[in-house]
Structure formats: structure tokens, C-alpha cells
C-alpha positions in Angstrom: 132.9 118.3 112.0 133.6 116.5 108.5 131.3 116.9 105.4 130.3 113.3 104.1 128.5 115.1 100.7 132.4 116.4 100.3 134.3 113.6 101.5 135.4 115.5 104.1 136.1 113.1 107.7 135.4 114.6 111.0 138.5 115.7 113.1 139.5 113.6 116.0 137.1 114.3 118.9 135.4 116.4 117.0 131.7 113.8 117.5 132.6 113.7 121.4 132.9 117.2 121.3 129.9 118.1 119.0 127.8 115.5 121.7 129.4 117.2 125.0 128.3 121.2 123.9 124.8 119.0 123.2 124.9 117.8 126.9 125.2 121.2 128.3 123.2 123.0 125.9 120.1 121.8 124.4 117.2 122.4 126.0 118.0 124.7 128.2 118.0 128.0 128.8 121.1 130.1 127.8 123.1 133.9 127.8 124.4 134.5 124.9 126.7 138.2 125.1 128.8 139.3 121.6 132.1 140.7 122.2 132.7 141.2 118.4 132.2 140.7 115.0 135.2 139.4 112.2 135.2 139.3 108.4 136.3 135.4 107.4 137.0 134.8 104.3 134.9 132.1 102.1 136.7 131.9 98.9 136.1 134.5 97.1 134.0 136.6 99.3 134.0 137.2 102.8 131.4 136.4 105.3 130.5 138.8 109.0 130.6 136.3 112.0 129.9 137.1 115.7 131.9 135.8 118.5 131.0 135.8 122.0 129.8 133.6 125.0 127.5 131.2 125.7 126.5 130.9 129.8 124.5 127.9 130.8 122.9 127.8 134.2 125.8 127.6 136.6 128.9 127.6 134.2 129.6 131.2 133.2 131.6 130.1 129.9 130.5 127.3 127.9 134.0 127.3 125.8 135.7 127.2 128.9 134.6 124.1 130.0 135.1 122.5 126.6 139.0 123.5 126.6 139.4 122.3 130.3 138.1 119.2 128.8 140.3 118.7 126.3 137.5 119.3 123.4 138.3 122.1 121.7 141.6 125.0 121.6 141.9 128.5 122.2 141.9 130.4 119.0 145.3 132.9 119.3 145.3 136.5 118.8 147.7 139.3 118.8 147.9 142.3 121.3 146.4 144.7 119.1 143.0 142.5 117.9 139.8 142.0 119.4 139.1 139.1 121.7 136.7 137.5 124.2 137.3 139.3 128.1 137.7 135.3 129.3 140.7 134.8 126.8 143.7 134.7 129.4 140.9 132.6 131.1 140.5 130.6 128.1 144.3 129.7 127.5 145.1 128.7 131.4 142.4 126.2 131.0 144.0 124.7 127.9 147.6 125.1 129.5 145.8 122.5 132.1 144.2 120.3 129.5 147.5 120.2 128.2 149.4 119.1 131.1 146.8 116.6 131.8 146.8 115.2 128.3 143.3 115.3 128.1 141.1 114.4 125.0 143.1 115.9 121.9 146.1 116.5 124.1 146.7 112.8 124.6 149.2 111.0 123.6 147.3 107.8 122.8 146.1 106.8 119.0 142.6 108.5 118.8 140.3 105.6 117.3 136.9 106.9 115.9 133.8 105.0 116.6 132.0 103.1 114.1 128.0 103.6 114.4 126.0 101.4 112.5 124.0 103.0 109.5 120.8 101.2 109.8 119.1 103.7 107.3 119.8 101.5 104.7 116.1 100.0 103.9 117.7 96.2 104.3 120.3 96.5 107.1 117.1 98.2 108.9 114.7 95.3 107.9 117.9 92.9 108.8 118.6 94.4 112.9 114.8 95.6 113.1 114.6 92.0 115.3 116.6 93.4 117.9 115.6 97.0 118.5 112.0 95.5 118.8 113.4 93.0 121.8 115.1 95.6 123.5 112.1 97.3 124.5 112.9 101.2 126.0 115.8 102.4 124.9 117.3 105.8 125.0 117.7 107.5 121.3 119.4 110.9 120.2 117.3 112.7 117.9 120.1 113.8 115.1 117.4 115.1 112.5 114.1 116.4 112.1 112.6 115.0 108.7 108.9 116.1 109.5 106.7 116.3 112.4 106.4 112.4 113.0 110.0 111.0 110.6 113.5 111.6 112.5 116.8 110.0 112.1 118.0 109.1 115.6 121.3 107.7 116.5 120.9 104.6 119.4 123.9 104.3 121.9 123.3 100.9 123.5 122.5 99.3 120.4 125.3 101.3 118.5 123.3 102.7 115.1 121.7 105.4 113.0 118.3 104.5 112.2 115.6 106.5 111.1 112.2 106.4 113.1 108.1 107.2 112.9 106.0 107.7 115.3 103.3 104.8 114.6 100.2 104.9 113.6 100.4 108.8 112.7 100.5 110.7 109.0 102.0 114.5 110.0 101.6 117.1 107.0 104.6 117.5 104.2 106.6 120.6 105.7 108.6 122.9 102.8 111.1 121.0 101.1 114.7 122.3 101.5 116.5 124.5 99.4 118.7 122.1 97.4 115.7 119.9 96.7 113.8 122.5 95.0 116.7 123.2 92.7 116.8 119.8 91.6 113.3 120.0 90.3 112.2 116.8 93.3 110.0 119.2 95.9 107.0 117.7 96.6 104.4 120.6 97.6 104.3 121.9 101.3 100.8 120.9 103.0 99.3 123.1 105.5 100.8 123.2 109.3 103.3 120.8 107.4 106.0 123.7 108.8 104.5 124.3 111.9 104.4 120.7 112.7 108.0 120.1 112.0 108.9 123.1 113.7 107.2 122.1 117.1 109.6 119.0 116.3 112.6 120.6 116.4 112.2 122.8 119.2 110.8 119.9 121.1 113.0 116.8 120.6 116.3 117.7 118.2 119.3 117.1 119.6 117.3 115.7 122.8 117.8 112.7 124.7 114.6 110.6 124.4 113.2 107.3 125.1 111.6 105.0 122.0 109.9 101.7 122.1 110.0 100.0 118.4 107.2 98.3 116.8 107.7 97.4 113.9 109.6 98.1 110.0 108.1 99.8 107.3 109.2 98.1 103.2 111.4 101.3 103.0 113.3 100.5 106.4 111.8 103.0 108.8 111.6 101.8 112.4 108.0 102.5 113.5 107.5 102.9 117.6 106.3 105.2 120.2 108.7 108.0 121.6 108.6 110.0 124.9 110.4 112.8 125.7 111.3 114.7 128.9 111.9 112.6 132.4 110.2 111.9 135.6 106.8 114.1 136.1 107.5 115.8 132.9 107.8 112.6 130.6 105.2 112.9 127.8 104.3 110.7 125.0 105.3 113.1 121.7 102.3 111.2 119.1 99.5 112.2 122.2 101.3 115.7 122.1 101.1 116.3 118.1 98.0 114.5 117.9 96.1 116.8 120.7 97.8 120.3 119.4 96.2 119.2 115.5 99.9 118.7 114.1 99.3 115.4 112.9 96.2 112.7 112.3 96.0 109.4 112.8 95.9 107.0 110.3 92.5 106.2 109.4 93.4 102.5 107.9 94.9 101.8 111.1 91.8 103.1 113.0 89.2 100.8 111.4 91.8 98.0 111.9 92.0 98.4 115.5 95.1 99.0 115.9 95.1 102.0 117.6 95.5 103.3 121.0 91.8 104.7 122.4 93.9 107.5 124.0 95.3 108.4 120.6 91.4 108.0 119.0 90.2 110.5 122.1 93.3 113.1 121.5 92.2 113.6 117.8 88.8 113.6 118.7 89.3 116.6 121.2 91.6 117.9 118.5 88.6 118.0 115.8 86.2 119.4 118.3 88.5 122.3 119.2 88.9 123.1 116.3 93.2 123.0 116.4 96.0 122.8 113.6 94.9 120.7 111.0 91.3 120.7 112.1 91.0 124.5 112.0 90.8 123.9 108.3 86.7 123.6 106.7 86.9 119.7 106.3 85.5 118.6 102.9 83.7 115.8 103.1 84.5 113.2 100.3 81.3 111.9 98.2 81.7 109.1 96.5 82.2 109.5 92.5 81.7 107.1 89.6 83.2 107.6 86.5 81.0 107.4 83.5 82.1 105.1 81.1 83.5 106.8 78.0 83.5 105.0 74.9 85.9 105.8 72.2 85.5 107.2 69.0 87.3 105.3 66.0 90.0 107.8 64.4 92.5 107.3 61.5 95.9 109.0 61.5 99.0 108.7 59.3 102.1 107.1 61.4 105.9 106.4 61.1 107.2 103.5 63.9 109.6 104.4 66.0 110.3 100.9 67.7 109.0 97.6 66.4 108.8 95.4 70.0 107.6 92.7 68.1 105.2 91.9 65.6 101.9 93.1 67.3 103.2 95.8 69.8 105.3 99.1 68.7 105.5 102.5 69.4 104.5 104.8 66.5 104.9 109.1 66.2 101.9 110.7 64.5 103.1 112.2 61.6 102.7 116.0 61.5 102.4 116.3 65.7 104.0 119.4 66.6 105.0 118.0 70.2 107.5 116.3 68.7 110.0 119.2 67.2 109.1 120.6 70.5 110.8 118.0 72.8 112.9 117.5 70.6 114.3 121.4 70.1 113.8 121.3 74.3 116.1 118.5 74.5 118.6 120.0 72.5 119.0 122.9 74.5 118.6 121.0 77.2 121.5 119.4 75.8 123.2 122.1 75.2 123.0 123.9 78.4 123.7 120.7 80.7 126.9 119.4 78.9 126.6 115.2 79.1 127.9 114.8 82.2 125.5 113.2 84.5 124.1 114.4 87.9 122.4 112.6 91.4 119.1 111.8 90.3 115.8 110.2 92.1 115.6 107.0 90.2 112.5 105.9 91.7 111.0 103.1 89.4 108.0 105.3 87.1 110.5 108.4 87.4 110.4 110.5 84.3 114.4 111.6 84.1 116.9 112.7 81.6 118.9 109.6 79.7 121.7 109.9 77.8 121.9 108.1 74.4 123.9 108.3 71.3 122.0 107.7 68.0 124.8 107.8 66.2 125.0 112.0 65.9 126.5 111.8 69.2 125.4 111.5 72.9 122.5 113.8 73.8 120.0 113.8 76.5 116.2 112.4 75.8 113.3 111.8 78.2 113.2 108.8 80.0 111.4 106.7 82.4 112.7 104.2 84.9 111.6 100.6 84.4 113.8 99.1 86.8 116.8 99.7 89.0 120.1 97.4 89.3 123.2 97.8 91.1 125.1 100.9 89.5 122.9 100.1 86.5 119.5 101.2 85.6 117.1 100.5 82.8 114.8 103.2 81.0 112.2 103.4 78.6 112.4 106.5 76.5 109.3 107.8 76.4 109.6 109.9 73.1 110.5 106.8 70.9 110.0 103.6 72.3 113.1 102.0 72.9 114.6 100.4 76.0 117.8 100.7 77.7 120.2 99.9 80.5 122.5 102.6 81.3 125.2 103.3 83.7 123.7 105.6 86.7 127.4 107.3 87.1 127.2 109.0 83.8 124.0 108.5 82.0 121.2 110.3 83.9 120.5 113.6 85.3 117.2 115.8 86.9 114.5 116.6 83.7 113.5 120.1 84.3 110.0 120.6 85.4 109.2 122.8 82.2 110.0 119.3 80.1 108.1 117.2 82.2 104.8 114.7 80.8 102.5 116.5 82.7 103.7 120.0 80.3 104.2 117.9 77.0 103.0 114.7 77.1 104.8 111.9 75.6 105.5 111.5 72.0 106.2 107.9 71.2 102.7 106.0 71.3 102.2 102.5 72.7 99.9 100.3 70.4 99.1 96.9 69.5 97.6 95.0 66.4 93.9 94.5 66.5 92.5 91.4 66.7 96.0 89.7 66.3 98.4 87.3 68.2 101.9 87.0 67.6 104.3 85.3 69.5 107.8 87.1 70.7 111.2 88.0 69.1 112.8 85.2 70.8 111.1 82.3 68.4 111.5 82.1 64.7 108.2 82.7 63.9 107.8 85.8 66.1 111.2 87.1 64.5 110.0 86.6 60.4 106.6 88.3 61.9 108.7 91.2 63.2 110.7 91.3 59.7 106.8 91.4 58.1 105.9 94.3 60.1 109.9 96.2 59.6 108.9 95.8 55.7 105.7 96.6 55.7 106.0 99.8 58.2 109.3 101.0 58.3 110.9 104.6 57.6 107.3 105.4 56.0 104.2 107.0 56.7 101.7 104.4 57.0 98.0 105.2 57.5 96.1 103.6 61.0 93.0 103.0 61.9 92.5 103.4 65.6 89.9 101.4 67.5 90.1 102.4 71.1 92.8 102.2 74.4 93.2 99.0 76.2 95.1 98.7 79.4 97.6 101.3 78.4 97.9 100.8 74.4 96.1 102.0 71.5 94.6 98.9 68.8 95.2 100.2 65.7 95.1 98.3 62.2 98.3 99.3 59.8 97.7 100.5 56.2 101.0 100.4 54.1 100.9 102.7 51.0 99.3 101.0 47.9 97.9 97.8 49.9 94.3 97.5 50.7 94.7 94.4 53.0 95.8 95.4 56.2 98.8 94.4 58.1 97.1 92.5 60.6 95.6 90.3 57.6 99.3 90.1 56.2 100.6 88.2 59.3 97.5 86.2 59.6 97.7 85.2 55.7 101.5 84.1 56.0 100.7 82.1 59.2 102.9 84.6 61.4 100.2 85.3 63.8 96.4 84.2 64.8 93.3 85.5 65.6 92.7 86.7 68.8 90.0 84.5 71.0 86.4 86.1 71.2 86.3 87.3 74.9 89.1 89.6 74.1 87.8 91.0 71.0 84.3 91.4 72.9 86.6 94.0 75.7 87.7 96.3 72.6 83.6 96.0 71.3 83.0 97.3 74.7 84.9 99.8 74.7 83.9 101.9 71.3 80.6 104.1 70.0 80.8 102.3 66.5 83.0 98.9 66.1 81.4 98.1 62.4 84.9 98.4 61.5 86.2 96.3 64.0 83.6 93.4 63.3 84.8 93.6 59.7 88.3 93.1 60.2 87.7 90.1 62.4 85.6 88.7 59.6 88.7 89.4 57.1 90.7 87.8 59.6 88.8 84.8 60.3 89.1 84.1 56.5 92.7 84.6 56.5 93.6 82.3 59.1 91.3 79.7 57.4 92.7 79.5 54.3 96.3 79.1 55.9 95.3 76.7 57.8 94.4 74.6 54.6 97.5 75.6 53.1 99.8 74.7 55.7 101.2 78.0 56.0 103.7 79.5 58.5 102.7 78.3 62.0 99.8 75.6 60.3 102.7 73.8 58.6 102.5 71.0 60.6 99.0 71.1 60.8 96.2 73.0 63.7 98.2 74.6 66.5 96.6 72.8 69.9 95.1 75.4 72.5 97.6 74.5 74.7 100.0 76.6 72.5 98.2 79.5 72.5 100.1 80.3 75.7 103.2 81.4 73.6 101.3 84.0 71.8 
């Protein structure tokens, strides 16, 4: 059997004879007897391996009946080394396969069969029409995700798809070993193992019957699944439900939409006290946040990225979490190379970017705004400025040590109080932009911050040596207006003392007045109708 990860393709008959030693083996009861044990070498170590046999109600000699098949060889030894008591046994059955040119023997061109990957979110959402009109079909279960999520692969419909059981929400198991090292784990929940575990010994590699329902956004066929035949058929969500290793979906209760004997099995479930219900229950009381109001603060800043004249991202001069990221993301830097790596690019991932500043490329934190084919763009959260970079090459796993929830980020959002401006695509919003760049930047510039709204801090600028504001600058040269009362009410809201606040609107008001009468900037051609305030 290949290796996809590696680019490694599957011998020929190697899926017929992987599914044949399925047919005769799984779920059933087996002898397994070791003859002996080998040394194989795996690069530069060696690994122990046992050999033996594998007997299977009425067939003594499992191998056997693959090499009389014509699905696998006999491995060839010399007199003097150890081998299984059945090998003469073993190489007259593959003397007959030969002579019968059967399977690999054959003469004929072997011709792989193509499955259908329907795992893909939009080929599923695309063939999820057809699956639900054939009603009961027979599945393969290929992998066990959780206790309720497998990939299965369908014969009669020819495809892979991955498959939930409806309606149910099973426990997070242990994430496996090469998603830990990447830093992507999301924490185990409790019986999340045990319920994944009852899974696998249950339905992997098992023939089973499925009914779909319906497609989740992400491409997951949702449907009922029933395992076993004849008397001993049994409906696997009534099974996990009833032994505690999975609940139904609330939502989906007070909808309606579920089965009574589903409600019932849980119900029995959380009487007896089983799996998840063994747990003490905490009931959930309903909270209310009390409204905090903010407390004005001034701070002396240096902009980082000018977005356009009334939004920015500023550092706080002096903050000691920016040498710290950065020194991080130097070493990080330095012990990561700039090659990049597979990476979750989930939109509102923090990752690792590369940029070049012009020192050279070097790895910053980033997060994902939005994802295109082969192509993704990133905000970088420690300075402010966008970017869309290659995904080949430009982004890599952050380390959980460097993560926002350890240092948050450094690069602050804000906005201009009590100012509109419009963007960088008009004139006007570009010579407001080139007011702000002279005014603001490469200095320290003092700030008075108001409050957070929606995200962004509202801050009036300071430059050295000028009492009137920045805000009042743009409004004096007609570059920007004032904002309309009902917005300026939300920030009064939201602060313990806004004396300040209601005195820069004053100083605003005054402003925009006077260039109004003078004709200045966006008042040249006289008022500006309400129907353009929409471009501010």
C-alpha cells in the first residue's frame, strides 16, 4: 500500500488485496501463533518484527489463501533461516496462482480503480443529491475520526466521503501525535477516547449500511448508520447515545427534529448515570455582563500603518511587549530557516508570515483575513499592515509560546474621534492621508484615548509643538467632517468622564464652520448634500 503524504502510489492489487484480508478478518475472531522474530532495517536503525499466522474460523492460514488468490507472494528464504512451518505450503500455493495467472500473475494490463474523493467540501455539496436518493446503501468504514465523524468509502456509488451520524455531538477524543507537534491540538474532552474507541472496535473496516440526510457547509454527509445484519442489525447513534458516548444535539431537540427513540435513549442515559452523564452536570445560570465604562487615558504613540486618514494602527511608545515579539520572532526566525511549512489557514488563524522589510525576509505574526487559491491574505498583527502572500512558501505553524493569548498583540487598531474621512481611493481621502503621514509619522506623538468601539480605540492625535489636534487639522483644511450626533452619543455612552470628548466636538463643530464659509477642501464647491455622506 502507497503513501499519498509521500507520493508514494499503491502497488498493483495491492487495494484488492488490502480489502480481501478485510473480508476474512475484521470482526471476527482470530489465532494468531509467532514462529519468529527478524531485525529489518529502517534506515539507520533497525526495527524487531514478528512473523507468524493468522487462522480465521475454518482456514488454518490466512496467507495461504491470499497467495492461492493471486494477492500477495511468498517471501523466499534460505535453508539455514527461520521460516513459517506452512512455507513449502506457502510456495505450492503460489506455484498454482502462477499457473493460473491469477491476480498479480496475469498477464493482462492491471488498471487501478478510480474512487471518487467526495471529501472535498464542494464535490460533497455537488453529489450530496444523489447519495440522499439512493436511500440504503452499503458503506466501508476506512477511518474513525471521533465517536460520531468517519470517512467511509461507498462501492455502488463509487466515492470517499466523510459521514456524521445526525443529530449527535460525540466528545473531542486525543488529538494524534503529528497534530500536537504542529501546535493545532484542540484539547481532549472527557470519554472523547473512549467514545472513539467503542468506534473503532465497533465499525472500522466493517461493512455497514447508511441512509444520508443531508450536507453540512464543510461537506460532511449527515445520515443514520447501522451495523451488523439480520437479528443483530443495530442502529450505531441509539447504541452511543444509550451507553453515554455521545448527546444529542440540543438545538435540534427543541426544533423537533429528532427521533423520540433517540430523546428516550439519552434520557435512560442521564438517569443511569452512564459515560458522559456519570459526570456532576453544572447547570448553566444565566449571566449579564455589567457594563464597564472606560476610563480616558493619554499615551505617547508612533503609527505603524496609516489605513487612511481616520483609521491606523499605532505601537505605544515604551511597551515592553514589543522587543519581546520582536526578539521571539527572531529566534523564531532563526531556528525555522524561511522555508515554509503546511499550515491551518483557517480565516481568524493567528500564523507565522513571511515578509521582507527591506533587512531581509523574516517571520512576523500574522492573522488570516481571507483565503484564495494558492494565495492567502494576512493582517500582521504586530504592525498593521496587509498582505497577500503565496501559501507554498510564506507561512508556517506560530508556536503556542508566541501565541495572542501569551502576548497579545502589539500594533493597536484606532480611529479619529469625532471625524469622517473618506478612503485612499479619492483625492480628498489621499491629501487627508498625506495630512495625517506629516503630522504623525516616524515621531512620538501624544494621544488622548476616549474609549473602544467595535474593535478600535478613539483617540485624538497631538503632534509635538501643536496645541490643535489632528482631528481639528483635517476638519480645518476641509479633508474630513464631523461625525453625526447618534454616533458621537455611542462613544458618550461608553466613558466615566467625556468632558473631554464634548470639548473636542465643540472645537470641531467650529472648524468645520468656518471652512465651510471659506470654501475649503471638500466645501469648495459649496455644502456637501447628506446624500454624500455615504462616501465618508
Amino acid at each position: 500500500v502507497g503513501n499519498e503524504r509521500l507520493g508514494k502510489a499503491d502497488e498493483n492489487y495491492a487495494a484488492e488485496c488490502k480489502d480481501r484480508l478485510r473480508v476474512l478478518c475484521a470482526g471476527k475472531n482470530a489465532k494468531v501463533v509467532i514462529h519468529y522474530e527478524r531485525d529489518i532495517p529502517m534506515g539507520e536503525s533497525t526495527e524487531k518484527r514478528q512473523f507468524g499466522t493468522i487462522s480465521v474460523g475454518k482456514r488454518p492460514d490466512i496467507g495461504e489463501v491470499l497467495v492461492t488468490e493471486g494477492l500477495a507472494v511468498t517471501q523466499h528464504h534460505r535453508d539455514d533461516e527461520e521460516k513459517s512451518p506452512n512455507y513449502d505450503t506457502l510456495v505450492a500455493a503460489e506455484v498454482g496462482a502462477k499457473n493460473a495467472k491469477k491476480n498479480i500473475h496475469s498477464v493482462k494490463e492491471y488498471k487501478a480503480k478510480t474512487i471518487n474523493d467526495l471529501t472535498d467540501p464542494r464535490k460533497a455539496k455537488a453529489y450530496s443529491g444523489s447519495l440522499m436518493r439512493a436511500g440504503t446503501v452499503k458503506a466501508i468504514v476506512e477511518y474513525v475520526f471521533n465517536g460520531s465523524r468517519y470517512k467511509l468509502v461507498v462501492p455502488s456509488e463509487n466515492c470517499h466521503i466523510v459521514f456524521a451520524l445526525e443529530n449527535l455531538k460525540s466528545p473531542q477524543p486525543s488529538a494524534p501525535a503529528s497534530v500536537v507537534s504542529r501546535g493545532q491540538a484542540r484539547p481532549a474532552e472527557p470519554f472523547g477516547d473512549v467514545s472513539k474507541r467503542h468506534a473503532r472496535l465497533n465499525v472500522l473496516h466493517r461493512t455497514v449500511e447508511i441512509v444520508c440526510t443531508g450536507v453540512t457547509q464543510g461537506g460532511v454527509i449527515t445520515g443514520q448508520m447501522n451495523v451488523g445484519g439480520g437479528a443483530q442489525k443495530r442502529d450505531l447513534s441509539l447504541e452511543l447515545v444509550g451507553a453515554g458516548l455521545a448527546s444529542v444535539d440540543q438545538r435540534k431537540i427543541d426544533w423537533g427534529e429528532v427521533p423520540k427513540t433517540l430523546v428516550d435513549a439519552q434520557a435512560r442515559a442521564q438517569e443511569n448515570k452512564v459515560g458522559l452523564w456519570s459526570m456532576r452536570q453544572v447547570k448553566e445560570e444565566p449571566t449579564f455582563k455589567a457594563v464597564v465604562k472606560a476610563k480616558e487615558e493619554t499615551a505617547t504613540i508612533r503609527l505603524s500603518e496609516i489605513c487612511s486618514a481616520s483609521r491606523f494602527f499605532f505601537h505605544v511608545v515604551g511597551d515592553e511587549a514589543a522587543k519581546v515579539i520582536d526578539e521571539s520572532m527572531r529566534i523564531f526566525t532563526a531556528e525555522n530557516g524561511i522555508k515554509g511549512a503546511p499550515c491551518d489557514l483557517k480565516v481568524g488563524k493567528i500564523i507565522a508570515a513571511l515578509f521582507n522589510d527591506g533587512t531581509g525576509k523574516s517571520w512576523y505574526r500574522a492573522k488570516v483575513v481571507e483565503r484564495k487559491p494558492g494565495k492567502v491574505k494576512v493582517l500582521f498583527i504586530d504592525h498593521g499592515n496587509v498582505a497577500t502572500i503565496p501559501i507554498a512558501s510564506h507561512v508556517r505553524p506560530l508556536d503556542i509560546a508566541l501565541g495572542t493569548d501569551r502576548i497579545t498583540a502589539v500594533a493597536k487598531e484606532a480611529l479619529l474621534a469625532g471625524v469622517k474621512t473618506r478612503g485612499l481611493e479619492d483625492d480628498d481621502g489621499v491629501d487627508a492621508a498625506r495630512l495625517l503621514q506629516r503630522a504623525a509619522w516616524g515621531k512620538d506623538v501624544s494621544a488622548r484615548i476616549f474609549c473602544e468601539h467595535e474593535g478600535k480605540l478613539i483617540v485624538t492625535i497631538y503632534e509635538p509643538g501643536n496645541p490643535s489636534s489632528v482631528n481639528e487639522q483635517l476638519v480645518s483644511e476641509g479633508l474630513a467632517r464631523v461625525s453625526k450626533p447618534i454616533e458621537v452619543n455611542a462613544l458618550h455612552a461608553k466613558m466615566i468622564n467625556s468632558n473631554n470628548l464634548s470639548a473636542l466636538m465643540s472645537e470641531l463643530k467650529i472648524a468645520e464652520s468656518t471652512a465651510r464659509k471659506t470654501h475649503t477642501g471638500m466645501w469648495r464647491y459649496g455644502d456637501v448634500g447628506d446624500d454624500d455622506e455615504e462616501e465618508y
